[in-house]
N, C-alpha and C positions, 0 to 999 in steps of 0.2 A: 679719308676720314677727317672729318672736321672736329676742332676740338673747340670743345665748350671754354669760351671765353669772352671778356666783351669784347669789342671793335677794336681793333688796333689801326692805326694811323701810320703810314713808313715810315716815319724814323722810330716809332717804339717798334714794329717789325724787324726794323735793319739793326736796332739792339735786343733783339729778341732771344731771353738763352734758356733753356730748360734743364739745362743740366745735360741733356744727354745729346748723340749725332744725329739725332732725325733729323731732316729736312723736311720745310714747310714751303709752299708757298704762299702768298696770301692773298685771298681773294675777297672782297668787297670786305675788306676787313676783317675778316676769321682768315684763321690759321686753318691750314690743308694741308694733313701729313701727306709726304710723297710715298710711296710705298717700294719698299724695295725691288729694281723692276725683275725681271726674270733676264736669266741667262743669254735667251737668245734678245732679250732689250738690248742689254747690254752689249753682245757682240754685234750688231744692225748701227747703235750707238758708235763704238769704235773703227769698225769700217769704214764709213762715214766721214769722220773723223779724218782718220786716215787719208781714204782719197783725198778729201777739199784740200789737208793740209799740203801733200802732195803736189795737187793742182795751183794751188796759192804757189807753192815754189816753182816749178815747171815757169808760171807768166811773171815771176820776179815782182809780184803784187805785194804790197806792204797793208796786209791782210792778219788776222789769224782767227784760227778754225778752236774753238773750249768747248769742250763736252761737260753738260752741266754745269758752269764755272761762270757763268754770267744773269741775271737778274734782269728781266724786261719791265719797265713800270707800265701798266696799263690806265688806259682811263674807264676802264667799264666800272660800274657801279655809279650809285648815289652819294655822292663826296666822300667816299671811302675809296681806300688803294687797295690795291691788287698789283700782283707778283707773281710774272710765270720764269719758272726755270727752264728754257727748253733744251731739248736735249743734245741740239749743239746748235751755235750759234758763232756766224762771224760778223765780225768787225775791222773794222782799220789797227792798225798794230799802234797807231798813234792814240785811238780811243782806249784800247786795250792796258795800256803804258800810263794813261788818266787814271784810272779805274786800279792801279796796282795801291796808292795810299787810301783808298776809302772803300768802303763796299761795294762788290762790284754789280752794281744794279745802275742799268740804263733808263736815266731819268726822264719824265715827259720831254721836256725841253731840251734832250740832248740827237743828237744825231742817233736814228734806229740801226738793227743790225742791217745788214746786207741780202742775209736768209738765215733763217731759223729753220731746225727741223725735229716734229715732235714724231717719236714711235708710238702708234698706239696702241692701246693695251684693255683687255677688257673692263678693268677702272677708270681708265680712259677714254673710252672711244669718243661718246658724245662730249666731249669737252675740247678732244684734239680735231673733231671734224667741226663742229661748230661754234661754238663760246670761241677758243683762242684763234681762230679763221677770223673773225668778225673783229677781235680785239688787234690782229697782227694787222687789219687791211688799212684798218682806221691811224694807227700807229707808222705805215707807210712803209712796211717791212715790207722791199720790194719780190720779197720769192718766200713761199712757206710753202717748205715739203712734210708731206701726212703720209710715213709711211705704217704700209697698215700690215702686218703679217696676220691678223686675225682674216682679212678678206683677198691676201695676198694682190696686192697692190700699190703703188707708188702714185701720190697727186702731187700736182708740182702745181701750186696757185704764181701766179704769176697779177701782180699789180697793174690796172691799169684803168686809168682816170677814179681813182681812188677805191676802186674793188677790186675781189680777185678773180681774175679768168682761171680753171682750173682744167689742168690735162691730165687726164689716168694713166698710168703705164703698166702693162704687166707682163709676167711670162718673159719672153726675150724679147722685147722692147725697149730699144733706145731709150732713157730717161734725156728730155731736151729739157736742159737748165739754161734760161736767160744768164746769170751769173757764172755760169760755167758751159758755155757754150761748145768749148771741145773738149766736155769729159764724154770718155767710152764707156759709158756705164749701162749696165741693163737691171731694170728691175728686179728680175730674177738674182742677179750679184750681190742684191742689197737685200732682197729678203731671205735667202740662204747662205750668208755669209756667216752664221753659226752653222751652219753644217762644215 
């Protein structure tokens, strides 16, 4: 839901307070309440989670894996900003450690995450398969996973010469993540992992 208001610019965004815990993010300027996701978001979100952080420890990688905790600036729009939360997202533990005194939103001109990955959700769909596809490729966000339990599916985009190549997975199918090259992971594990 968009809420009526005029254009905000990021830094009145990043001091943006309404009094209450919604979370927004902003797009071409308007504020976009996020909605509270459902249960199995949430647990698909944590799993996720989970593994990477996991997998980060396993390769002694100076990484770390935040579920919703981080702030992507986008360049889409008409001299207006935009703000996606995704719903996790890594980084370097040194960018992470930047980001602990100020807001933690990843500025144009900072180094992008690593992979980001959005669930999608009926509020969601065409936003997580297109709009933030198009804005992550351009931002050089080298892997964005869409997972979808509306169409029971996993896409794993993968970056290259400045778009995404994009591979489906499903059912008991290997997920091949560039960035995580030897996780055992199958679609299936990711999108029944609220079961």
């Amino acid at each position: 839901m968009i809420i009526a208001t005029q254009k905000l610019i990021l830094k009145e965004y990043l001091n943006y307070d309404d009094g209450t815990d919604t979370r927004y993010e902003l797009v071409n300027g308007e504020l976009v309440e996020m909605a509270l996701p459902s249960g199995r978001h949430g647990e698909i979100a944590d799993f996720l989670n989970f593994q990477f952080r996991r997998e980060i420890e396993r390769l002694d990688r100076h990484w770390v894996s935040k579920q919703m905790a981080i702030g992507v600036q986008s360049p889409r729009g008409d001299r207006t900003d935009t703000v996606r939360i995704p719903d996790v997202t890594i980084i370097h533990q040194e960018q992470w450690q930047d980001l602990q005194d100020r807001e933690a939103v990843i500025r144009l001109n900072e180094t992008p995450p690593f992979l980001v990955v959005e669930i999608v959700s009926p509020s969601t769909k065409s936003t997580d398969r297109r709009a933030k596809r198009a804005e992550y490729s351009v931002l050089n966000i080298p892997e964005y996973w869409i997972v979808d339990p509306l169409e029971s599916r996993v896409t794993i985009c993968s970056l290259v010469e400045g778009l995404y190549d994009a591979e489906e997975f499903a059912g008991g199918d290997r997920i091949i993540s560039p960035t995580f090259p030897e996780l055992i992971l199958t679609a299936e594990q990711v999108l029944q992992s609220a079961s």
